[in-house]
N, C-alpha and C positions, 0 to 999 in steps of 0.2 A: 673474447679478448685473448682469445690464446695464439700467442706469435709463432711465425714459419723461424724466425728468424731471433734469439734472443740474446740483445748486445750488453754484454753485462761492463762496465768501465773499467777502467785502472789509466789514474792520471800520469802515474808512473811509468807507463808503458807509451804515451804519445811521444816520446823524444824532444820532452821541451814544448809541445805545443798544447794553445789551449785544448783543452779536453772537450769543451762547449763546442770550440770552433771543428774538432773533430767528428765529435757526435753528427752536430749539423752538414760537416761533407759527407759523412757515409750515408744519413738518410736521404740524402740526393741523390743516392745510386737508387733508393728504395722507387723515385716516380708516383706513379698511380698507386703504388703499391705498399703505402706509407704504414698502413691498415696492420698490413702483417709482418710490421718488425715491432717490438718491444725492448726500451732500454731499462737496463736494472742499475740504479745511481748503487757502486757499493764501494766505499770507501770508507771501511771502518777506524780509519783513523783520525776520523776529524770529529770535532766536537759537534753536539747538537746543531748550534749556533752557523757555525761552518757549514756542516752540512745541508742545511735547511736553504743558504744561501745559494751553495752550490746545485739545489733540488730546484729553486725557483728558476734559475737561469735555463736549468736543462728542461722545464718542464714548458718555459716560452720555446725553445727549437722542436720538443718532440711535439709538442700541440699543433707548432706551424706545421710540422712533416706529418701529420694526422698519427702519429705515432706513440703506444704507449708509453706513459714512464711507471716503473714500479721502484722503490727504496727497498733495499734490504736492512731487514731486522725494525725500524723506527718505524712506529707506525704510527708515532705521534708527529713524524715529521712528513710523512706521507699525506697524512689527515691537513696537516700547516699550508700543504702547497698546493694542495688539492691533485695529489699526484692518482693514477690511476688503480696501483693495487700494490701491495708488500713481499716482496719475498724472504720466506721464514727458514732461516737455516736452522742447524742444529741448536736446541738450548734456547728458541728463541718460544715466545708464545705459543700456544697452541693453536690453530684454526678456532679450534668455538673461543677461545676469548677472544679473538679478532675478528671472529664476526660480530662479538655480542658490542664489542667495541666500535668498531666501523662496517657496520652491514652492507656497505656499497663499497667496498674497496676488494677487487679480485684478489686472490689469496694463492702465490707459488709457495712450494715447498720443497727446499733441498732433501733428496733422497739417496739410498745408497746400494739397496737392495731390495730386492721382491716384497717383501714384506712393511719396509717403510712405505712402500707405492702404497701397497692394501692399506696401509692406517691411512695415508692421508688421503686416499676415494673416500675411504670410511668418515674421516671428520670433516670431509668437504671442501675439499680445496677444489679450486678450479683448476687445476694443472700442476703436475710434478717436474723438477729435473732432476734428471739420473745422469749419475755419475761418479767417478771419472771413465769414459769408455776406453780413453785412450792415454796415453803417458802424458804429462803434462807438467812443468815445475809446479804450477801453481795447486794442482791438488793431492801432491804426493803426500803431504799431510794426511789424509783419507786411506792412504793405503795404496796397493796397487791398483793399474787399471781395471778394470769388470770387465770388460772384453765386448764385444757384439753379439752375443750369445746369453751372457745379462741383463742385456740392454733387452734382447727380445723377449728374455720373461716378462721383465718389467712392463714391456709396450700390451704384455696380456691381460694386465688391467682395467679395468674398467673406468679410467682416468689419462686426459692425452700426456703424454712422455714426451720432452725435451731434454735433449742427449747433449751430456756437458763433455766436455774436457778433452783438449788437446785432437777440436774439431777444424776442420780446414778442408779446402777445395776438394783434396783428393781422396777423403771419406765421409764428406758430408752427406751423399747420395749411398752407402753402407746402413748408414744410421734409419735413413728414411724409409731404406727397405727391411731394415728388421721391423719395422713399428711404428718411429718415432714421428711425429706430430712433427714437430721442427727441432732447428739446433741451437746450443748455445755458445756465442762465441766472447772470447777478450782480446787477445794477442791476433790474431788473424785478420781483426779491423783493426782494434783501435792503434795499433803498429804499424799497418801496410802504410807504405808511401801516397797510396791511392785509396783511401776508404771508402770512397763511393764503390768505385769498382768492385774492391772485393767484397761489400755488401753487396750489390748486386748479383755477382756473381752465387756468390751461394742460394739469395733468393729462387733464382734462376734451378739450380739445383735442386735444392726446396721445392719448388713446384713442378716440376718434370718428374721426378722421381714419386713423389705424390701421386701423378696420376697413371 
């Protein structure tokens, strides 16, 4: 269950449109290929309640597009919607309590360096993202980029790497060739005028540079 392709949200970033209604154009660009995108519902500013609503709706579009959904950080709301797996930022649970928690639910874990990777091969997650490779508003929080050369320690792990931050057409195929498993993106879909398309388009990437 691990995505070429990893669409993580921000309702804030559609320009006024449904979010729902976005998700569901860009996994139209996915086609047959629905298998290897994964959305991550994260919007930590809305209540439980909210949330769980906003997890239902999204989890009828990515089901229809055969496509993961995972929740970051709730894995009580994940479990509610019967979403497909959690992703665990920093400060959030450990892997072994969510597994001991939710044993079927796939397990990402935000990472930041070589050594974050090794802990969570180690506790078992099924998939890290590493990041930020590149500049990005949304993760200057974290510090600066890690560059592609970070990225490639990380990809030396013993666990597939998906390379976050301030990823787009003209380096998504960078990333694939230091390591990384697939990418993860926000601004890039859920912004473009055309989401299908530029979902597509990276898949495209994603898998040529793959082979």
């Amino acid at each position: 269950m691990v995505p070429r392709v990893y669409l993580i949200t921000d309702r804030k970033a559609t320009g006024g449109r449904s979010l729902c209604n976005v998700v569901a154009g860009a996994l139209q660009g996915a086609g047959q290929e629905g298998s290897q995108v994964a959305v991550q519902l994260r919007e930590k500013d809305l209540s439980a309640r909210d949330l769980a609503e906003l997890a239902r709706e999204l989890r009828t579009v990515t089901s229809a597009a055969g496509a993961a959904l995972f929740i970051n950080d709730r894995v009580d709301v994940a479990l509610a919607v019967n979403a497909d797996g959690v992703h665990l930022p920093a400060r959030a649970l450990s892997v072994r309590d969510v597994r001991a928690l939710a044993p079927d639910l796939c397990i990402a874990v935000s990472t930041h360096d070589r050594t974050e990777v090794e802990l969570a091969a180690e506790a078992g997650a099924d998939f890290v993202v590493f990041g930020p490779v590149f500049d990005t508003p949304s993760k200057r929080g974290y510090g600066p980029a890690k560059g592609l050369q970070a990225l490639a320690q990380a990809c030396g792990c013993s666990i597939p790497v998906i390379a976050l931050g301030g990823i787009d057409n003209g380096n998504a195929e960078n990333c694939i060739r230091m390591g990384a498993y697939g990418i993860a993106v926000i601004r890039s879909v859920i912004a473009a005028d055309d989401a299908a398309m530029a979902l597509a388009r990276l898949l495209a990437i994603c898998g040529k540079s793959a082979t």
